[in-house]
matplotlib code that plots the C-alpha trace (Angstrom):
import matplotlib.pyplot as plt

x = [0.0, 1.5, 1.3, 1.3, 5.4, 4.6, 6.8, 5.2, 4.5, 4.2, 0.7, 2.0, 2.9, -0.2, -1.4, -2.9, -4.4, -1.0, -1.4, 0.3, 1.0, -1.4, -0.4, 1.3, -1.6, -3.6, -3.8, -4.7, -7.6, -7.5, -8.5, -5.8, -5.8, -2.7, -0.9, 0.5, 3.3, 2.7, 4.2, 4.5, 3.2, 5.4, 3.5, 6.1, 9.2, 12.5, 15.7, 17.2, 17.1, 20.8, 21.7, 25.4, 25.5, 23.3, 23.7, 21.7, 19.0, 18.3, 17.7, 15.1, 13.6, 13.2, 14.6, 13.5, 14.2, 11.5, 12.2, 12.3, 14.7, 15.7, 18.1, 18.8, 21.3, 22.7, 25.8, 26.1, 29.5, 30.5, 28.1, 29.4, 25.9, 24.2, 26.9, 27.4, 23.9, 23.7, 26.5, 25.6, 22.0, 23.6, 26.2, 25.3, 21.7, 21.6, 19.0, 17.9, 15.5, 16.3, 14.6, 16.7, 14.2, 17.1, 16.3, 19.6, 22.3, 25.8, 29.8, 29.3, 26.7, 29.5, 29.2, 25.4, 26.0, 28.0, 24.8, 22.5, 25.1, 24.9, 20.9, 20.3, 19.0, 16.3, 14.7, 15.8, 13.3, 15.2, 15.4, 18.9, 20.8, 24.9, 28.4, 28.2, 24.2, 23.5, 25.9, 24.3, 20.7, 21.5, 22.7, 19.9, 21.3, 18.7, 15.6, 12.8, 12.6, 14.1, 11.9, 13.0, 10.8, 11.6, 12.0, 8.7, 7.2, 9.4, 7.3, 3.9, 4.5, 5.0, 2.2, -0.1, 1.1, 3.0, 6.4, 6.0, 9.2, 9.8, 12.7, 14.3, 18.4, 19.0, 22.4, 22.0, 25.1, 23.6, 21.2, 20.1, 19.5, 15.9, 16.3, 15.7, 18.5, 19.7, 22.3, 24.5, 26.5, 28.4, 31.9, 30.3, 28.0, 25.8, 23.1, 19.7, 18.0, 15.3, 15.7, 15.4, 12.3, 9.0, 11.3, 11.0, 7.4, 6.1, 9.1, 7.8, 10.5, 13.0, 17.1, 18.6, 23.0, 25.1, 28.7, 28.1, 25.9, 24.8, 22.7, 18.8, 16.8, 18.7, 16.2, 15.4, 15.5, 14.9, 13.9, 12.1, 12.0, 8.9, 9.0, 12.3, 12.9, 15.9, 19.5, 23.0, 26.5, 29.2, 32.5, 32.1, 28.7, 30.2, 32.5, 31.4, 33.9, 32.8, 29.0, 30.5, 30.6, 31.9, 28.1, 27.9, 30.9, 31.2, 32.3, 35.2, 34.5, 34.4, 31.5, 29.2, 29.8, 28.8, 25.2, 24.8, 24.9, 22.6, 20.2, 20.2, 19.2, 16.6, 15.2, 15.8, 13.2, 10.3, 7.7, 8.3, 11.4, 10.3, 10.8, 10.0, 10.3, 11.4, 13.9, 15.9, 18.7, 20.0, 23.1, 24.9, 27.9, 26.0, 22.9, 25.2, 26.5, 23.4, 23.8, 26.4, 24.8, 21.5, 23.1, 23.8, 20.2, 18.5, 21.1, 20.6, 16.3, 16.6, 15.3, 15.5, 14.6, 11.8, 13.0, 15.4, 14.5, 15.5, 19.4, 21.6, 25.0, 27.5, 26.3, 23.3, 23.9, 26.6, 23.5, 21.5, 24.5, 24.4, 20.6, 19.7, 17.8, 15.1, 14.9, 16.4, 14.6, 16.4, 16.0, 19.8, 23.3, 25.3, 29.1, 30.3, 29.7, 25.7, 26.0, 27.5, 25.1, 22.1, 23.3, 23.9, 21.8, 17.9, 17.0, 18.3, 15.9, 15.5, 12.1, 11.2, 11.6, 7.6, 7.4, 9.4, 7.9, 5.0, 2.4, 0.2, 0.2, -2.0, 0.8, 4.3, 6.9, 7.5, 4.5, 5.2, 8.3, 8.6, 11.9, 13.5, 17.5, 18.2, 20.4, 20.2, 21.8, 19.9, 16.8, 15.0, 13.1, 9.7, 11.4, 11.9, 14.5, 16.7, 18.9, 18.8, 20.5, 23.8, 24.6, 25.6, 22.2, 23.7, 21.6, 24.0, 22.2, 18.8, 15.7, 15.7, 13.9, 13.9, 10.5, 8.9, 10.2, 10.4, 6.4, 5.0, 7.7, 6.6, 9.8, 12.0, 14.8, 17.3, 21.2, 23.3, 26.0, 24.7, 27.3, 29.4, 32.3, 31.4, 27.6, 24.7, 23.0, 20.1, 18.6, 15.7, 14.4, 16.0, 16.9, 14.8, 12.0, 12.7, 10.9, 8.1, 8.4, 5.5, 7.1, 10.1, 10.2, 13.4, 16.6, 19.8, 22.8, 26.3, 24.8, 21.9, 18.8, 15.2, 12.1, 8.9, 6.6, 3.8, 5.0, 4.5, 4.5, 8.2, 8.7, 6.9, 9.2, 12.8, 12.0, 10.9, 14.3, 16.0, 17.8, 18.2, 16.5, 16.0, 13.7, 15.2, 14.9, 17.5, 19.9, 19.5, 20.8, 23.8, 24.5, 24.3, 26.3, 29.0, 29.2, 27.2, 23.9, 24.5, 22.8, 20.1, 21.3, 20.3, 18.6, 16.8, 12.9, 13.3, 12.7, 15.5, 13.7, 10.5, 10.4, 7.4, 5.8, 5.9, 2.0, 3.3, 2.3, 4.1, 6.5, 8.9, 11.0, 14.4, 15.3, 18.5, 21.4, 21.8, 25.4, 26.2, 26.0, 28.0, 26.5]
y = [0.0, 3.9, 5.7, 9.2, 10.0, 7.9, 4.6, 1.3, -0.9, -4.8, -5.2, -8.7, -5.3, -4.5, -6.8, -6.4, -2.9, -1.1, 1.5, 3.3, 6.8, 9.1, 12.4, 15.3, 15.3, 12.2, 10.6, 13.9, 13.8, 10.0, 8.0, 5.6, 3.6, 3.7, 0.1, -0.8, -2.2, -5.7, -4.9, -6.5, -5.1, -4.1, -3.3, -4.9, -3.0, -3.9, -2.8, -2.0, -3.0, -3.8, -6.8, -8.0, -8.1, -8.0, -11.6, -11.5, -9.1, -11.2, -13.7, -12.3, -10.8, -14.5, -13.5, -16.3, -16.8, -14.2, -11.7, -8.2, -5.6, -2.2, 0.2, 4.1, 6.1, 9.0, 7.9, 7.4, 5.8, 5.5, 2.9, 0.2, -1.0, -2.8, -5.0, -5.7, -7.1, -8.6, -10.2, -12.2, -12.8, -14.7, -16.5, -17.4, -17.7, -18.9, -16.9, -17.0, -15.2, -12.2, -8.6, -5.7, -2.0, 1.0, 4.4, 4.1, 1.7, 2.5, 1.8, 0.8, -1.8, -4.1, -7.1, -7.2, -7.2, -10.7, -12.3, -10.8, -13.0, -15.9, -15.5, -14.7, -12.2, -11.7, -8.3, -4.6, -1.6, 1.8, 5.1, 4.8, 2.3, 2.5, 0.6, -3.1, -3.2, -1.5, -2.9, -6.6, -5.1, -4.1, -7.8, -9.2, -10.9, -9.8, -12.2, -9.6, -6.4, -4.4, -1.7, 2.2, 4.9, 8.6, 9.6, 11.1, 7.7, 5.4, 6.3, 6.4, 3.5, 2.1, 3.8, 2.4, -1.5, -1.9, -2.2, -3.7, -4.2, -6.9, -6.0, -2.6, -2.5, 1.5, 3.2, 5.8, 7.6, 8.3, 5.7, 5.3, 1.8, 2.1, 3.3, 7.0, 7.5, 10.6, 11.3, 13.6, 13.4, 10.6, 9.9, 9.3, 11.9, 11.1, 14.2, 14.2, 10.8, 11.5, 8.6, 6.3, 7.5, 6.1, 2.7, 3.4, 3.7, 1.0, -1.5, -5.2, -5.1, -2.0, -2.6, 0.6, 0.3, 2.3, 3.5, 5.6, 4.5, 7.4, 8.3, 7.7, 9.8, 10.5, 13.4, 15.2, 11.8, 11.5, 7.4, 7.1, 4.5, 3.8, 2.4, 0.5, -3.2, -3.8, -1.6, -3.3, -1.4, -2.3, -0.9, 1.6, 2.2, 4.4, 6.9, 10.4, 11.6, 9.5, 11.4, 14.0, 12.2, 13.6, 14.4, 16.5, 18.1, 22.5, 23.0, 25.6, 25.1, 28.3, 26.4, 25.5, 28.9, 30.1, 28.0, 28.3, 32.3, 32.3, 30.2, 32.8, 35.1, 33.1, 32.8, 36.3, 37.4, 35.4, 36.8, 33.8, 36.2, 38.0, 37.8, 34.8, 32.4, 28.7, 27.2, 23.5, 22.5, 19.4, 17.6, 18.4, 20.7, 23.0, 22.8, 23.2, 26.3, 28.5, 29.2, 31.4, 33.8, 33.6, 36.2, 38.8, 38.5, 39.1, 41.5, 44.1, 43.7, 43.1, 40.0, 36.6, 33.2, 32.0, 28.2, 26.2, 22.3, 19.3, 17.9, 20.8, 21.7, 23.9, 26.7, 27.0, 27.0, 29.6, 31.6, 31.2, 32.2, 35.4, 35.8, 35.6, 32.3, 31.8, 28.5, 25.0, 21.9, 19.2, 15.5, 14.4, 15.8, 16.3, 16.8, 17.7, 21.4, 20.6, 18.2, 20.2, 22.8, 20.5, 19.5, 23.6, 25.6, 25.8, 26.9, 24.2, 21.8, 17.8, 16.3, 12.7, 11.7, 11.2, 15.0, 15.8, 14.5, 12.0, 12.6, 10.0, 12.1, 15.1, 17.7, 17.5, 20.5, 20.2, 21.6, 25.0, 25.2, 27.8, 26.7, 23.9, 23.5, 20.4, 18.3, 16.0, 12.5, 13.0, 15.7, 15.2, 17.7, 17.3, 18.4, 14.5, 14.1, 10.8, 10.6, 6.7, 5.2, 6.1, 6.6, 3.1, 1.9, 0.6, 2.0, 3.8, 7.2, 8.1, 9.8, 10.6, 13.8, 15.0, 13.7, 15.0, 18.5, 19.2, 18.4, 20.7, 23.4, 26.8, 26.5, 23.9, 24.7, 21.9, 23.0, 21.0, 20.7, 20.4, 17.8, 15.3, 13.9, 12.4, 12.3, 14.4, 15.3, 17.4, 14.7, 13.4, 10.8, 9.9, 6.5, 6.6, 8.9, 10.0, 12.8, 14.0, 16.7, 18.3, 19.2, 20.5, 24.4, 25.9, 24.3, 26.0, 24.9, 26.2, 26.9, 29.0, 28.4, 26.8, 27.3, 24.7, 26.1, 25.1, 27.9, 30.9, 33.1, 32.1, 33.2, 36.8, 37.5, 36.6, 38.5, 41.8, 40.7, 40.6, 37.0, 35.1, 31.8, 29.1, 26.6, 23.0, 21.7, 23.9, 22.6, 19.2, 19.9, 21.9, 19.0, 16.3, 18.6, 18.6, 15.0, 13.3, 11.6, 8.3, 4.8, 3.5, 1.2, -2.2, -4.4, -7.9, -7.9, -8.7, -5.8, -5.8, -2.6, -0.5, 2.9, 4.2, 7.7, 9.4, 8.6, 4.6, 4.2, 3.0, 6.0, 3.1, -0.2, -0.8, -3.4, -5.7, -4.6, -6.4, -7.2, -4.6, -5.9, -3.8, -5.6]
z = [0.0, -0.8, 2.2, 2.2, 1.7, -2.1, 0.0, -0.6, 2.6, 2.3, 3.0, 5.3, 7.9, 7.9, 9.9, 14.1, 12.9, 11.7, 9.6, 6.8, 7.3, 6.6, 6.9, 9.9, 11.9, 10.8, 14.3, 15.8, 18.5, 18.5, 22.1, 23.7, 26.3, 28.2, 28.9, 32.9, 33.9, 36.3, 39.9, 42.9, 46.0, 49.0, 51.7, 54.4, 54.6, 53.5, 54.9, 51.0, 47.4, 46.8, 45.0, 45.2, 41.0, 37.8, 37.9, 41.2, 39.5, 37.1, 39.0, 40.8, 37.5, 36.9, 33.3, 30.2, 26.6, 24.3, 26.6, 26.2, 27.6, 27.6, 28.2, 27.9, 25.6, 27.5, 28.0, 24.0, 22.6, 26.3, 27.6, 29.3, 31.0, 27.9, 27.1, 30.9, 31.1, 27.8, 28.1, 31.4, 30.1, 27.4, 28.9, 32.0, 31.9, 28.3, 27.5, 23.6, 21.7, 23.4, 22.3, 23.0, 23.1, 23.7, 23.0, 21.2, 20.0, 18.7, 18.6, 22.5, 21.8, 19.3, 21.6, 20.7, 17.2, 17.7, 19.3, 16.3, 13.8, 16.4, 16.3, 20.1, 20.0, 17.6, 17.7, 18.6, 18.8, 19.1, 18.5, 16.1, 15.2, 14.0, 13.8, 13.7, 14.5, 11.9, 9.6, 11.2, 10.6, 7.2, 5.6, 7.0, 10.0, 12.6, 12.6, 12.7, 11.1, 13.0, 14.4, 14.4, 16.1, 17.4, 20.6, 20.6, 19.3, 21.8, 24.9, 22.7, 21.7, 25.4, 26.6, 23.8, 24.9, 21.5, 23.0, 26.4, 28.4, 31.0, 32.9, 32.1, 33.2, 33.7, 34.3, 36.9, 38.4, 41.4, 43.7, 46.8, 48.6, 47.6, 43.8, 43.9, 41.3, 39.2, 36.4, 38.3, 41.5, 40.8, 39.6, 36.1, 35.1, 32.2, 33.2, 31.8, 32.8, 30.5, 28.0, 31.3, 32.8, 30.7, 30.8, 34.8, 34.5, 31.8, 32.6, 34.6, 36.7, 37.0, 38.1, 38.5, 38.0, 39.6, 40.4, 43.4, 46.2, 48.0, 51.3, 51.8, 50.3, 47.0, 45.8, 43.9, 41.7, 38.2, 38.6, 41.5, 44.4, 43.7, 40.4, 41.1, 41.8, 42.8, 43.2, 41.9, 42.4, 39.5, 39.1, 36.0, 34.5, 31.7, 30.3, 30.3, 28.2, 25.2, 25.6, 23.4, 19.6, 16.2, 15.3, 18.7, 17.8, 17.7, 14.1, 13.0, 9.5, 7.6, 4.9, 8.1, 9.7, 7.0, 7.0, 10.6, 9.7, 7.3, 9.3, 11.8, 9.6, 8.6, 11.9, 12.9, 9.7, 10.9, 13.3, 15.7, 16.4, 19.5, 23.0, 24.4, 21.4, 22.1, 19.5, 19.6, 17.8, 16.6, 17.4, 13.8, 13.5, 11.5, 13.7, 17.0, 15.6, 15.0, 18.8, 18.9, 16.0, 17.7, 20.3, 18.2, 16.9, 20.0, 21.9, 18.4, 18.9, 22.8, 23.0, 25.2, 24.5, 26.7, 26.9, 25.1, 24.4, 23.9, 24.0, 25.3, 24.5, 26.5, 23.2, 24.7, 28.8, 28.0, 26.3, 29.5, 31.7, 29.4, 30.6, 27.0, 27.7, 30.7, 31.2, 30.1, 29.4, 29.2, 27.7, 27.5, 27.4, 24.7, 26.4, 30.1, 29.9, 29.6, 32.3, 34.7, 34.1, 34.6, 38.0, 39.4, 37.7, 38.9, 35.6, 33.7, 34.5, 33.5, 31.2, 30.7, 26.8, 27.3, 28.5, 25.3, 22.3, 23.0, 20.6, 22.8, 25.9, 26.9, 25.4, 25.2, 25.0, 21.5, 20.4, 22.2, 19.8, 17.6, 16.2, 15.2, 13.6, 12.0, 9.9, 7.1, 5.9, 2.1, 1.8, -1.7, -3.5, -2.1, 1.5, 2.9, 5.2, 6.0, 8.8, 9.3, 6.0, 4.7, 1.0, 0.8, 2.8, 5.6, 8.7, 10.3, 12.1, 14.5, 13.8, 17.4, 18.0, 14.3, 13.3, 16.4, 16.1, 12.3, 12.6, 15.7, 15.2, 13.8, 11.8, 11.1, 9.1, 7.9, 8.1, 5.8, 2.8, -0.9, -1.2, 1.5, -0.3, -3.5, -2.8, -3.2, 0.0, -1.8, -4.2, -6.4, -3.6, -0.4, 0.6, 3.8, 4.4, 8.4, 8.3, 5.8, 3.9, 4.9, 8.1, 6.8, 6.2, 5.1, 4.0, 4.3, 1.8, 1.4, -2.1, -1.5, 0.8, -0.4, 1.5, 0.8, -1.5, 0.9, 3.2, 1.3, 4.4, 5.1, 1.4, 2.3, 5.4, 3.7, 0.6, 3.0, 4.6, 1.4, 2.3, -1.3, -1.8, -4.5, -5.7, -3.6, -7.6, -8.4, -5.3, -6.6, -10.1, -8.9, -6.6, -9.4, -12.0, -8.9, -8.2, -10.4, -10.2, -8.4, -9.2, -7.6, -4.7, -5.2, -2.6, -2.0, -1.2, 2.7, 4.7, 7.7, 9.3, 9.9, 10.4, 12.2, 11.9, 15.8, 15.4, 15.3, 11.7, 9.0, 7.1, 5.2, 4.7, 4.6, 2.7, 2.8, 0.8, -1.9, -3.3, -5.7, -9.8, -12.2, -15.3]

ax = plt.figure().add_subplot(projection="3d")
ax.plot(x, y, z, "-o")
ax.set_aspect("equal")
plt.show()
């Protein structure tokens, strides 16, 4: 079936009462019935919650082959707790047929890619998928498709029953003896705890893992005793200084300046411009850097931003140290300066990825955003967006936020080169549709800037401005007379992953790579 992005589901998907998508707002006004976790009662006090290893804990989570568990991201390419729990699942309760549901999955999770080739475990849910997962994913070694959601859509998705987790193993850096655990105050420091908590909440059974035991009450906590099982203290639960990656990396490139710049401007000629507005950026160099030209913006029309959202950067705490910011919220932490931030400043406060982006809850932040700074993998000419698939269509990136923001945003603008190394990044049709086009507002080249067509009031205010744009069409031929239109990747007809709208439809396939044929 063609679902509204012109991709072409399987109808053998579309089974259970899943949908293809249908649209931005499709779902809009729709009932749901939330899903519970099973917990036991403890009405009879206990002394403490402490088990002497994870071994123990799973023991007493009385774990079993078909399972499902689940782990947070925001330690990113420096968790060590995934593979620590995997690992003794596997080898010394043999478990098999193992589903693994992490809001994200990366260069730290290699030692799960080797039980994907040994078929243990079967299935992985997530919110991105890279290194030797997704290279695992991609040739067709995982079982089951695959299933890749945004962070918005991770905790609907939870909350709707369609991902239920049975034992949910979250770092903390902080606990106390009865669970109340937080992301700062510890030797390792990961921040934001926001990933972790609807895991908390929907989880069976909830082990919190820590490096740093501390005194009862541990509060204000981010994962409360309340929704916490049991309490194990390991050696090293990660590496903080591996939070900040080469995607979350402040860029000195003259070419990305240069785009940040004129997204700026961009933002600084809509009416959203004023004081109080709310704006995000993503976690691209390009993106990152918008921050810094945001200040001369608002110091020349005296201006603040009301609230900044989403994952932080040390850009954006130095803006509220400036008092050119009121108020932080925070969903994860992008490198130490952030982190630090989180855990001194009262108005840099912490959100649950459900408070974030849930477009199954009551209201989240994002749809008080007025702008949105993103970056792109591929972005074709009707304004889709991929961020998961590489050029070679290997599943190497996350949709994480981007789908949730570019479609309640005012504004979302997309910051990103017309070319990256020999291939096009503006093109005819992306690999992966991520994010629709219809939520996409403005993208910003180091060739010249293209605004939808669809938002002709964008087009009003940066022609009064008298900031140059051109027709996305003509970005793509530039970048194809520059590099060359590429062939169409080749793949076989089993689909290795699903990526779900944020509503928890169906927004496309990916397909297994098929061995390229020169003939």
């Amino acid at each position: 079936m063609i679902n509204a992005v012109g991709r072409d589901i399987p109808d053998y998907l579309l089974a259970d009462g899943k949908e293809v998508y249908q649209g931005r707002f499709a779902k809009d006004g729709q009932l749901v019935k939330r899903d519970s976790p099973t917990c036991v009662m403890h009405e009879k006090p206990v002394a403490d919650k402490l088990c002497a290893s994870i071994r123990e804990a799973c023991e007493h989570c009385d774990v079993h082959d078909g399972m499902t568990i689940s782990f947070h991201s925001e330690f990113r390419n420096g968790d060590y707790t995934a593979s620590q729990v995997v690992k003794v699942l596997v080898e010394d309760f043999g478990v098999r047929d193992l589903h693994v549901a992490a809001t994200s999955l990366g260069d730290a999770h290699d030692l799960l890619a080797d039980y994907i080739e040994q078929g243990i475990i079967t299935h992985i849910e997530s919110s991105g998928v890279r290194g030797r997962i997704g290279e695992a994913i991609s040739h067709g070694k995982l079982k089951e498709p695959a299933i890749i959601r945004s962070h918005g859509g991770r905790p609907r998705a939870m909350m709707a029953g369609e991902l239920h987790v049975d034992v949910a193993f979250l770092a903390a850096s902080t606990s106390d003896k009865a669970g109340n655990a937080s992301g700062v105050g510890g030797k390792n420091n990961c921040g934001s705890l926001g990933f972790a908590i609807p895991d908390s909440q929907y989880a069976d059974k909830v082990v919190v893992i820590t490096d740093t035991l501390v005194d009862f009450p541990n509060v204000p906590a981010s994962i409360k005793c309340e929704d916490v099982d049991y309490v194990v203290v390991v050696d090293e639960i990660g590496d903080p200084k591996r939070i900040a990656s080469k995607e979350a990396r402040f860029t000195q490139d003259p070419r990305e300046l240069m785009m940040a710049k004129n997204a700026a401007d961009v933002i600084a000629a809509l009416p959203y411009f004023k004081n109080g507005f709310s704006f995000q950026t993503g976690v691209g160099g390009p993106s990152l850097a918008v921050n810094r030209f945001l200040e001369d913006h608002m110091r020349e029309k005296n201006i603040k931003m009301g609230f900044a959202l989403g994952g932080v950067s040390g850009a954006i705490c130095n803006l509220l140290d400036k008092g050119l910011v009121g108020k932080i919220i925070d969903v994860q932490d992008f490198d130490q300066t952030a982190i630090n931030h989180l855990a001194n400043n009262p108005n840099h406060v912490e959100m649950s990825q459900s408070e974030y982006a849930n477009p199954g809850s009551k209201g989240s932040f994002v749809n008080y955003l007025d702008y949105m700074v993103l970056s792109a993998l591929e972005i074709d000419t009707k304004f889709n967006v991929n961020v998961v698939t590489g050029s070679d269509g290997v599943v190497r990136g996350a949709p994480g936020g981007h789908p949730d923001t570019a479609a309640t945003s005012k504004c979302c603008i997309i910051v990103t080169p017309l070319v990256r190394g020999r291939m096009p990044v503006v093109c005819k049709d992306v690999t992966t549709v991520t994010t629709p086009g219809e939520c996409v507002d403005v993208l910003v080249t180091d060739y010249g800037t293209a605004v939808n067509p669809a938002r002709t009031d964008i087009i009003e205010c940066l022609d009064a401005a008298g900031i140059p744009h051109v027709s996305i069409e003509s970005l793509q031929e530039k970048a194809y007379s520059i590099v060359g239109e590429p062939d169409p990747l080749q793949w076989e007809d089993k689909v290795v992953a699903i990526v779900e709208a944020r509503d928890g439809t169906i927004l496309d396939v990916i397909r297994q790579i098929k061995p390229y044929d020169f003939a």
